[in-house]
C-alpha positions as protocol buffer text, in pm:
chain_id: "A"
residue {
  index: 1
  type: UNK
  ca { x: 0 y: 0 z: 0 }
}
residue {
  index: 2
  type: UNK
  ca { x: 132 y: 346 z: -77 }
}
residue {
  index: 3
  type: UNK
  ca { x: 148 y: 652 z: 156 }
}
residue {
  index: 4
  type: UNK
  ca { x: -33 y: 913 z: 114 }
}
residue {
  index: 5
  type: UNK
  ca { x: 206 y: 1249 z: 98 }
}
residue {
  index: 6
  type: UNK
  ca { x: 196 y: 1463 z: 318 }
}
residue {
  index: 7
  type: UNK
  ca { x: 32 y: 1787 z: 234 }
}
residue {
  index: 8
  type: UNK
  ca { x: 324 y: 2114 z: 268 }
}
residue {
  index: 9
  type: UNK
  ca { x: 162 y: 2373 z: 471 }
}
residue {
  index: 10
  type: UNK
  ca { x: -105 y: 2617 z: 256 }
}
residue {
  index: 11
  type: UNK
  ca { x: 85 y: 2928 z: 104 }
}
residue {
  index: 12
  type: UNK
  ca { x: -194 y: 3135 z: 233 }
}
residue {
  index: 13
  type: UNK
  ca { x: -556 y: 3070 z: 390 }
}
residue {
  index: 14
  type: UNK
  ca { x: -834 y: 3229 z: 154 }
}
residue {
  index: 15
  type: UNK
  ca { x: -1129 y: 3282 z: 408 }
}
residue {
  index: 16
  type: UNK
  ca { x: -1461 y: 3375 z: 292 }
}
residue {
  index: 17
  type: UNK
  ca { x: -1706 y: 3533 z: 482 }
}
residue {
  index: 18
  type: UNK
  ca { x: -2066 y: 3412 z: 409 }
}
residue {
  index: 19
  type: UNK
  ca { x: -2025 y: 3337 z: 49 }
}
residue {
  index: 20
  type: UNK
  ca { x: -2338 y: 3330 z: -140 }
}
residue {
  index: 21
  type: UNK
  ca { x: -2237 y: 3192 z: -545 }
}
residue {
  index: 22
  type: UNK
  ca { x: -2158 y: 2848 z: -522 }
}
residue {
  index: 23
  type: UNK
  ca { x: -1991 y: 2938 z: -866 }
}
residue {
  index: 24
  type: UNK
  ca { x: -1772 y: 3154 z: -709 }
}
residue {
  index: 25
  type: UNK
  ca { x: -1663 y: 2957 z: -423 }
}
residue {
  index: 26
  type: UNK
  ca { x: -1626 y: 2654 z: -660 }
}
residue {
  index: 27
  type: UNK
  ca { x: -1373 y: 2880 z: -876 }
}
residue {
  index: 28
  type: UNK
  ca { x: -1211 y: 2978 z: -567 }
}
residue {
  index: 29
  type: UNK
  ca { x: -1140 y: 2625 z: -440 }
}
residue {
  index: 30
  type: UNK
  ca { x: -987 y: 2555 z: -787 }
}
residue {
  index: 31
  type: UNK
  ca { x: -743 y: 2847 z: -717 }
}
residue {
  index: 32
  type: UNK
  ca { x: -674 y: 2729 z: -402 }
}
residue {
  index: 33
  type: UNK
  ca { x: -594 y: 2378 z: -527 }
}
residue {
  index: 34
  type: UNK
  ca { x: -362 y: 2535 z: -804 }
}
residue {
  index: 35
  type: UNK
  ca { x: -191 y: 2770 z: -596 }
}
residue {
  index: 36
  type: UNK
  ca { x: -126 y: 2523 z: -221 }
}
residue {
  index: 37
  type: UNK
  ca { x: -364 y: 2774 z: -61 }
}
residue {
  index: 38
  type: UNK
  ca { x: -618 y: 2634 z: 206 }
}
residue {
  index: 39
  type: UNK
  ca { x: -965 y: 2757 z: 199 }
}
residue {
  index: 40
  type: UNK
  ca { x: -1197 y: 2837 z: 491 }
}
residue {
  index: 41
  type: UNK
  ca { x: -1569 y: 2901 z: 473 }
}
residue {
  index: 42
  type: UNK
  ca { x: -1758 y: 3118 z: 714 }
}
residue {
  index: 43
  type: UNK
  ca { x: -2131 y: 3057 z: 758 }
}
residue {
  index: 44
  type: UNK
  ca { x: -2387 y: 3102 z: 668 }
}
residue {
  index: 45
  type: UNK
  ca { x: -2326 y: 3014 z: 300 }
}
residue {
  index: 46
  type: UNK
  ca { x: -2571 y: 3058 z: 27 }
}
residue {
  index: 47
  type: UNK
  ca { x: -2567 y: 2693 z: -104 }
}
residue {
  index: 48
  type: UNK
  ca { x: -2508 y: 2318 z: -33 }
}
residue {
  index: 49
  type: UNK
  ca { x: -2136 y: 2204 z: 44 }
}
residue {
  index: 50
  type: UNK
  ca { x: -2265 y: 1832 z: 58 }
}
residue {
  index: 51
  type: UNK
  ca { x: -2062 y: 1533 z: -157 }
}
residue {
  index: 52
  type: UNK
  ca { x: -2348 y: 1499 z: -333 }
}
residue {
  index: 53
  type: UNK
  ca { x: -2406 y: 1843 z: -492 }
}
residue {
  index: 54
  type: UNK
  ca { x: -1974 y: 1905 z: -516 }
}
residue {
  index: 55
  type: UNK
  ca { x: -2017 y: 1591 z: -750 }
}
residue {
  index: 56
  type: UNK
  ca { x: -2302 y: 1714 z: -940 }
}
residue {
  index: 57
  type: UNK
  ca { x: -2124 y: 2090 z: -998 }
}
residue {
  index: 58
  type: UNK
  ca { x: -1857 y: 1858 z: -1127 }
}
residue {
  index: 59
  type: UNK
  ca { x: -1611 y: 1983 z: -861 }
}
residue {
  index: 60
  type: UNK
  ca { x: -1352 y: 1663 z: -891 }
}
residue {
  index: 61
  type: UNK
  ca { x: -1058 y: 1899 z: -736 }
}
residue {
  index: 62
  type: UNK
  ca { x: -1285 y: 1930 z: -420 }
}
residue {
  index: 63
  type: UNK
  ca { x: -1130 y: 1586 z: -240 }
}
residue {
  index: 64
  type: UNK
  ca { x: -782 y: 1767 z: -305 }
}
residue {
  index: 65
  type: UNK
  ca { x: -891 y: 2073 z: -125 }
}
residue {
  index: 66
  type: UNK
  ca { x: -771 y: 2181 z: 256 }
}
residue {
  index: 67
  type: UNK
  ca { x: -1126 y: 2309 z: 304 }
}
residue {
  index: 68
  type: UNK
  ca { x: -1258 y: 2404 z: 630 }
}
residue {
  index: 69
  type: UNK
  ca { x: -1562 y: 2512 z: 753 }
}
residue {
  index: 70
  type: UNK
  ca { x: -1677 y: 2780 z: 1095 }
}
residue {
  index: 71
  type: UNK
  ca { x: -2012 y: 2841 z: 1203 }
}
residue {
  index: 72
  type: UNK
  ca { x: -1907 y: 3199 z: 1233 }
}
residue {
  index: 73
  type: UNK
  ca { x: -1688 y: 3483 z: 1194 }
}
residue {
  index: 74
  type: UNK
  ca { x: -1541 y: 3435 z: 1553 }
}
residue {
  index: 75
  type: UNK
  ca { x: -1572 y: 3057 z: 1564 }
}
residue {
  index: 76
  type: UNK
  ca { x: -1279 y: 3116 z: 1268 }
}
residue {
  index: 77
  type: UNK
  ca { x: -1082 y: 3354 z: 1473 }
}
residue {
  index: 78
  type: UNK
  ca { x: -1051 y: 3085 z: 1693 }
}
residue {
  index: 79
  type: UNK
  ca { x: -989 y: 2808 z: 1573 }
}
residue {
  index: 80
  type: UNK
  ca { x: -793 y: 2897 z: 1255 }
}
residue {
  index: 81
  type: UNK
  ca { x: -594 y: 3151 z: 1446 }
}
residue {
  index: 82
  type: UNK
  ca { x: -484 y: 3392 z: 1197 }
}
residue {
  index: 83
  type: UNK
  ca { x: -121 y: 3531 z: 1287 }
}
residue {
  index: 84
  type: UNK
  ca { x: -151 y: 3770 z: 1010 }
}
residue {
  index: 85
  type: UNK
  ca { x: -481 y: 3803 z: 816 }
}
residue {
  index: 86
  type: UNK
  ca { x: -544 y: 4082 z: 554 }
}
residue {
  index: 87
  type: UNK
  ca { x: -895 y: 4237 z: 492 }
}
residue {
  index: 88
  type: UNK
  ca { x: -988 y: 4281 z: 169 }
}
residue {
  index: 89
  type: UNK
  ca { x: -1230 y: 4562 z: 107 }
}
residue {
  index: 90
  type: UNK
  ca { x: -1299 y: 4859 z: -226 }
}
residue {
  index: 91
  type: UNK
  ca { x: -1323 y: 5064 z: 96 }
}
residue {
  index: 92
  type: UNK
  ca { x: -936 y: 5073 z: 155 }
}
residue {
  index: 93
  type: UNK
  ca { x: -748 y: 5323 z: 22 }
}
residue {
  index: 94
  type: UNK
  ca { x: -384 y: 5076 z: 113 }
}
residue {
  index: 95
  type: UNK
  ca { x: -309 y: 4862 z: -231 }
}
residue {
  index: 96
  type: UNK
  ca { x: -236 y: 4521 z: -196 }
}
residue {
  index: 97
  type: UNK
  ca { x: 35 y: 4554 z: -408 }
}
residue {
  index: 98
  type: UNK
  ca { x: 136 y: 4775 z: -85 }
}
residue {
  index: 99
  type: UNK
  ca { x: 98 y: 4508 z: 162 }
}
residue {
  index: 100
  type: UNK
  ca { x: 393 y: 4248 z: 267 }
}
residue {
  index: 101
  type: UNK
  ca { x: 206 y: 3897 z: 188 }
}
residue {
  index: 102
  type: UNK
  ca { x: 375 y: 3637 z: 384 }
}
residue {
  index: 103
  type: UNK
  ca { x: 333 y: 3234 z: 389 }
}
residue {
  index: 104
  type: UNK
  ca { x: 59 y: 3124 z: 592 }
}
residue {
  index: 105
  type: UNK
  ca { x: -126 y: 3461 z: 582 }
}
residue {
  index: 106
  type: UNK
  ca { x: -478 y: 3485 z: 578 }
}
residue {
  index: 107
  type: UNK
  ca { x: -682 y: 3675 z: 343 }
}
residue {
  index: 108
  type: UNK
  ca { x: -1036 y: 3752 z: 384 }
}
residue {
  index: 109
  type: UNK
  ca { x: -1309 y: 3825 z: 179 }
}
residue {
  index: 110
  type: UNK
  ca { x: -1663 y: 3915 z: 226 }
}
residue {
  index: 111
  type: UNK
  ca { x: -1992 y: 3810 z: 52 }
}
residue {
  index: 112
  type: UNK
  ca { x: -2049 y: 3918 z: -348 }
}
residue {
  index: 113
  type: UNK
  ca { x: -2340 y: 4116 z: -223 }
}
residue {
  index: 114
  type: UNK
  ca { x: -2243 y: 4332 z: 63 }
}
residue {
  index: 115
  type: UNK
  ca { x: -1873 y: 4265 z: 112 }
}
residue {
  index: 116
  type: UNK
  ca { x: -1747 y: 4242 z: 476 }
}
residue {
  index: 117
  type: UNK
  ca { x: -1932 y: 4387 z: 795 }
}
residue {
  index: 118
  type: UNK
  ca { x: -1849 y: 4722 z: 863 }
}
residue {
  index: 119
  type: UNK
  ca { x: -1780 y: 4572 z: 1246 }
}
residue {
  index: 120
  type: UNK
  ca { x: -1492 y: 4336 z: 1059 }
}
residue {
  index: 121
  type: UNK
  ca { x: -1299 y: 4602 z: 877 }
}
residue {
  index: 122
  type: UNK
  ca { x: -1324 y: 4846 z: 1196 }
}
residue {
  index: 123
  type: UNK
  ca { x: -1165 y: 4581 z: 1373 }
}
residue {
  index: 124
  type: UNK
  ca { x: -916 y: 4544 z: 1156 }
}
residue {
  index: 125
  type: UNK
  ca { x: -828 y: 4868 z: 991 }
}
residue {
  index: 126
  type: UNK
  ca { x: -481 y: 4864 z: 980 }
}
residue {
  index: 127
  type: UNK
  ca { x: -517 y: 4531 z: 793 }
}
residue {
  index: 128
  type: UNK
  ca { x: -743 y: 4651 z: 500 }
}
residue {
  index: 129
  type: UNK
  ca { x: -654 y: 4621 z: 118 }
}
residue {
  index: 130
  type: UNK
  ca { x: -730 y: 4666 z: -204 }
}
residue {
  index: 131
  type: UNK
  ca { x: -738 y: 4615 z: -558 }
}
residue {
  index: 132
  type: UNK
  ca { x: -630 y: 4979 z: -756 }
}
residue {
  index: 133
  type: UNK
  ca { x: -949 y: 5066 z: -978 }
}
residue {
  index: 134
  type: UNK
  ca { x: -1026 y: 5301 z: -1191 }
}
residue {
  index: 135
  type: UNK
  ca { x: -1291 y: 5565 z: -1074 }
}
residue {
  index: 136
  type: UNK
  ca { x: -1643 y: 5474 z: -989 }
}
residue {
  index: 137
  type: UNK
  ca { x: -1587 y: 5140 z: -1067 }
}
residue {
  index: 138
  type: UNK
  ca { x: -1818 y: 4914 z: -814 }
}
residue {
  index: 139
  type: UNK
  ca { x: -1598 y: 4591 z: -763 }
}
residue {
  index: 140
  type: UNK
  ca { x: -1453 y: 4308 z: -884 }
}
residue {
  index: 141
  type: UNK
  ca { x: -1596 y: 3949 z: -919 }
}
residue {
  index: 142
  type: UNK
  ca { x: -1515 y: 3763 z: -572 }
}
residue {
  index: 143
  type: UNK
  ca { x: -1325 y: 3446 z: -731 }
}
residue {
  index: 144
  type: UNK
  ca { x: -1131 y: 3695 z: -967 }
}
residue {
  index: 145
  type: UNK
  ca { x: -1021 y: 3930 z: -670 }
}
residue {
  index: 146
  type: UNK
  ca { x: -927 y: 3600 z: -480 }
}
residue {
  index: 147
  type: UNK
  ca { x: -754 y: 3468 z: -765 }
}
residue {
  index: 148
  type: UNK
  ca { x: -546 y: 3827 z: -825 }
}
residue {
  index: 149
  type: UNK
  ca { x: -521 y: 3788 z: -434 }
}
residue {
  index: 150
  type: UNK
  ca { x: -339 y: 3428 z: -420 }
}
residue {
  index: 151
  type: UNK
  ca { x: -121 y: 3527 z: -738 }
}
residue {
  index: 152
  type: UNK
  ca { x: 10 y: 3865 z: -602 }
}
residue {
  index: 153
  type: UNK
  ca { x: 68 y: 3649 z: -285 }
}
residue {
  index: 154
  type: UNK
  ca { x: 288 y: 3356 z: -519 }
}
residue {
  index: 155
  type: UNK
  ca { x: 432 y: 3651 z: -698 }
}
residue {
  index: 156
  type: UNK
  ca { x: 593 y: 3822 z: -390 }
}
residue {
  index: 157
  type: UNK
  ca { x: 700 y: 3461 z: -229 }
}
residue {
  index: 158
  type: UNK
  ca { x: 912 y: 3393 z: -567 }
}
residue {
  index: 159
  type: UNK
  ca { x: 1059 y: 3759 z: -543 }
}
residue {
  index: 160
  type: UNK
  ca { x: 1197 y: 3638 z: -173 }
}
residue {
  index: 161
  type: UNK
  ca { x: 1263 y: 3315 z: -279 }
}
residue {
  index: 162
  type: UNK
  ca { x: 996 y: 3149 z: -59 }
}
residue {
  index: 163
  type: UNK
  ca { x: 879 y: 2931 z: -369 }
}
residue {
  index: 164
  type: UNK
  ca { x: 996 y: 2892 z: -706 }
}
residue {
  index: 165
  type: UNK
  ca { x: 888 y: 2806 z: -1074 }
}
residue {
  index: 166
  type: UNK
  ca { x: 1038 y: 2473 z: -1219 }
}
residue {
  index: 167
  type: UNK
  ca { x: 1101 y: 2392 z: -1547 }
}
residue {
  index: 168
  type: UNK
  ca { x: 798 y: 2297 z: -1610 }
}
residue {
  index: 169
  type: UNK
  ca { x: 627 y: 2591 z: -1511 }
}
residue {
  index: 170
  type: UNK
  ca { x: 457 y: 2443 z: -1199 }
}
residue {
  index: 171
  type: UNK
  ca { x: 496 y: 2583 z: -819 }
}
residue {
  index: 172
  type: UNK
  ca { x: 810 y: 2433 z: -635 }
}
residue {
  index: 173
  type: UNK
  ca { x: 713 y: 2518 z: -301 }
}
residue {
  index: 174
  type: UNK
  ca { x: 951 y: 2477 z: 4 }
}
C-alpha cells in the first residue's frame, strides 16, 4: 500500500465570509488547489457544500482541497488563528500591491453582495486592502479578486525566494 504524501503547509488561507455563489466559491477552491492555498468558509453560505451536490457541480478537485468550515466569523478567529490576516475591502485606500504577503497569511473576503461587515474592517483597519481601480468602478468578481489575491501572494513569495517556478512551469514550493 502506498502513503499518502503529506500535504506542505497552505501558502496562504483564503477565508470567505458568508459566500453566497456556489460558482464563485467553486472557482475559488480551484485556485486554491492550483496555488497550495487552504480555503476556509464562514457561515452562513448561500448553497449546499454536501458530496453529493460538489459531485453534481462537477467539482472533482474538491477531495484535493484543505477546506474548512466555521459556524461563524469568531468561531474562525478561533480556531484557525490567523497570525496575520489581511482584509480585503474597495473601501481601503492601502493597495495590496502595498501590503507584505507572507506564507501562511490569511486573506479575507466578504460576501459578493455586501462585502465584509463594517464591524470586521473596523476591527481590523490597519489590515485593509485593495485592488487599484479606476474611478467609480463598483468591484470586482469575488473568485477573480481571490484569484489576483493568491497570485500577487505567489508573486511576492518567488521575489523572496519562498517558492519557485520549475522547469515545467509548476509551483516548487519549500
Amino acid at each position: 500500500m502506498s502513503e499518502i504524501a503529506p500535504r506542505p503547509s497552505p501558502l496562504f488561507h483564503i477565508a470567505l465570509h458568508q459566500p453566497e455563489i456556489p460558482n464563485n466559491t467553486g472557482n475559488i477552491g480551484r485556485t486554491c488547489v492550483a496555488c497550495a492555498c487552504s480555503l476556509h468558509l464562514i457561515h452562513p453560505l448561500g448553497f449546499d457544500l454536501s458530496e453529493k451536490a460538489c459531485r453534481r457541480a462537477g467539482l472533482d478537485y474538491w477531495p484535493r482541497l484543505d477546506v474548512h468550515e466555521h459556524a461563524c466569523f469568531d468561531a474562525y478567529l478561533q480556531r484557525a488563528a490567523p497570525a496575520r490576516l489581511w482584509v480585503f475591502t474597495t473601501k481601503a485606500p492601502r493597495s495590496v500591491f502595498d501590503a507584505d504577503l507572507r506564507r501562511g497569511d490569511h486573506l479575507l473576503f466578504g460576501r459578493e453582495t455586501a462585502g465584509l461587515p463594517r464591524d470586521i474592517l473596523d476591527r481590523f483597519s490597519d489590515r485593509c486592502v485593495s485592488f487599484p481601480m479606476v474611478r467609480n468602478e463598483r468591484s470586482l468578481n469575488l473568485a477573480t479578486a481571490v484569484c489576483a489575491a493568491a497570485y500577487e501572494g505567489v508573486r511576492q513569495l518567488r521575489a523572496r525566494g519562498d517558492v519557485e517556478i520549475g522547469a515545467d512551469g509548476r509551483l516548487q514550493i519549500h
